[in-house]
C-alpha angles and dihedrals in degrees: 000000000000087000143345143179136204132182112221093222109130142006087270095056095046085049092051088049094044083050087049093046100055092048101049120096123252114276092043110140117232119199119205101188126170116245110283120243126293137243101247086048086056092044083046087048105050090045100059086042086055083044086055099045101044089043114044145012136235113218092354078299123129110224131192125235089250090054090046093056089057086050104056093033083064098042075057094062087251109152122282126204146166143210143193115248111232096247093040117241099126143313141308117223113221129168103078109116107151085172090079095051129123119240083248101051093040075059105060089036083070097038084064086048100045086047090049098051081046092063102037099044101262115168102205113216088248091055095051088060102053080051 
């Protein structure tokens, strides 16, 4: 077995890891990782982003959400890279998947936006309609 992946959803499922964990040969790596982020966390996400960009500026600069997003995944400690781009003229970020988050770390991903758009007057979708 190259590569596998099991969901730890149910006692079927334990029993089939713990099987697969007493056959495979030493040296094998073993990943514990918490669940990754929800649908309705992404759905939250992209709509404070959209809140941000349409809201405020950064450096007198209009970003989009997806900008954003690199921003305060940055701001996170999530990895930053760049890239040259083929013809030269400057650099491609990559690194900013948001897709493999954890729940907890999509949490705290919208806890720095929500304290953001606090401190720079956004008024988040969900807090116009309480309004």
């Amino acid at each position: 077995m190259a590569r596998a992946l099991l969901i730890l959803a149910n006692d079927i499922v334990r029993k089939r890891a713990i099987k697969w964990i007493e056959n495979v040969p030493d040296g094998t790596r073993v990943i514990f990782q918490e669940p990754k982020r929800t649908t309705e966390q992404s759905d939250r996400m992209w709509a404070m982003l959209t809140e941000v960009s349409t809201q405020t500026t950064l450096g007198g600069v209009k970003y989009t959400p997806d900008d954003w997003k690199c921003i305060f995944m940055a701001q996170l400690g999530h990895e930053t890279r760049f890239l040259p781009r083929l013809e030269g003229g400057g650099f491609v970020p990559v690194g900013f998947r948001s897709s493999e988050l954890s729940k907890s770390e999509m949490s705290d991903l919208m806890e720095l936006i929500a304290a953001y758009g606090a401190q720079h007057g956004v008024a988040f979708n969900d807090e116009r309609k309480a309004a």
